[in-house]
C-alpha positions in Angstrom: -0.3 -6.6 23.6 -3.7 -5.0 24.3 -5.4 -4.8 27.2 -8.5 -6.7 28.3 -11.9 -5.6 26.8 -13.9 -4.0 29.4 -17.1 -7.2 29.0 -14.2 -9.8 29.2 -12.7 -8.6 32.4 -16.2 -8.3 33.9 -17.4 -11.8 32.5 -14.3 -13.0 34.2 -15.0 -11.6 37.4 -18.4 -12.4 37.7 -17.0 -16.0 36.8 -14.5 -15.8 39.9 -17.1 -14.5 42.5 -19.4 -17.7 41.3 -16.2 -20.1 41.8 -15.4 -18.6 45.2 -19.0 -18.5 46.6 -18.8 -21.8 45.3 -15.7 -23.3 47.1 -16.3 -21.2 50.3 -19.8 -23.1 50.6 -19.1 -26.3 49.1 -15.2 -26.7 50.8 -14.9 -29.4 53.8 -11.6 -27.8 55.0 -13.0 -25.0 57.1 -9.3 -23.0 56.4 -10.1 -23.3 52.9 -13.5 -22.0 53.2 -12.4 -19.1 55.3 -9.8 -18.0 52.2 -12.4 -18.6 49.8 -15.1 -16.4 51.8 -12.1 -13.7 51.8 -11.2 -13.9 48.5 -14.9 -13.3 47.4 -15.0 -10.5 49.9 -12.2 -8.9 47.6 -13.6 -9.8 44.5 -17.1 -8.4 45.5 -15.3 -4.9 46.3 -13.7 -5.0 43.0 -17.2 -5.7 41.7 -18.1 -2.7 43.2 -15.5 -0.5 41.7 -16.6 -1.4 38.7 -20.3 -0.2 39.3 -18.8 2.8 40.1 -19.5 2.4 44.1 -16.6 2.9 45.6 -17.8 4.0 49.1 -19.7 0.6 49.0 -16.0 -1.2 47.5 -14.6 0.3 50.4 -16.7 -1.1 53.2 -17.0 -4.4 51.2 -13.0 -4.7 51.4 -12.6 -3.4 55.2 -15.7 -4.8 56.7 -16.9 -8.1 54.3 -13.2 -9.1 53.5 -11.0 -8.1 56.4 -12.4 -7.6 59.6 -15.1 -10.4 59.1 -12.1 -12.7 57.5 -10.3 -11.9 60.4 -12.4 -12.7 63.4 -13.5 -15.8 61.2 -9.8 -17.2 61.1 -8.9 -16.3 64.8 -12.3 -18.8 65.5 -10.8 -21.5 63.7 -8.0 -21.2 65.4 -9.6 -20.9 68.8 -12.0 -24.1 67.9 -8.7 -26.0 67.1 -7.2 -25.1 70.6 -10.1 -25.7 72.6 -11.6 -28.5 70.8 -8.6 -30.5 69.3 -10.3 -34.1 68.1 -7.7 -36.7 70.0 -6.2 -38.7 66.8 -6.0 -42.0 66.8 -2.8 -43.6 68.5 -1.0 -45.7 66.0 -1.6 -49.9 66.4 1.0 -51.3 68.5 3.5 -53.9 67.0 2.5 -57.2 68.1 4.6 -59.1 70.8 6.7 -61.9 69.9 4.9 -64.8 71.2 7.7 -67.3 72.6 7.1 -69.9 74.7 8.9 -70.8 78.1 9.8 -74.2 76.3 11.6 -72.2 73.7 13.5 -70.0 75.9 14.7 -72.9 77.8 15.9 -75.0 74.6 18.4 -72.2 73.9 
């Protein structure tokens, strides 16, 4: 088994930062967009790597990725405290309807 040509690997990555800037802007799910913005934060410090950077991979991975994917996810969680939407209660069953006349035929 041989290993991945150098131009593969880096078509592939610049194919994965596309599909995670992607679904980190385009996701409704604001937990989904969070990972996705993370996972491109990773991505883009192995892109860096491979431009031989890696003071800049280094700061991409602590700052872009974790510390901004951090206080990003303790926000959402904060919003969903504080700001919980009330869900709609269920509809109630409907009461049997009887009349007096019927209780009394019994």
């Amino acid at each position: 088994m041989s290993a991945l040509p150098a131009n593969t690997f880096d078509l592939l990555l610049g194919l994965g930062l596309i599909a995670c800037a992607a679904g980190a802007l385009l996701s409704r799910e604001l937990f989904r967009a969070i990972v996705m913005f993370i996972v491109f934060g990773l991505l883009m410090a192995l892109a860096w790597v491979r431009l031989r950077a890696p003071d800049i991979a280094l700061a991409e991975a602590a700052i872009g990725a974790g510390l901004t994917g951090v206080l990003l996810l303790d926000t959402l969680g904060y919003l969903r405290r504080h700001f919980e939407r009330p869900r709609p209660s269920p509809p109630s069953a409907p009461a049997a309807h009887t009349s007096d006349k019927e209780q009394t035929r019994s």
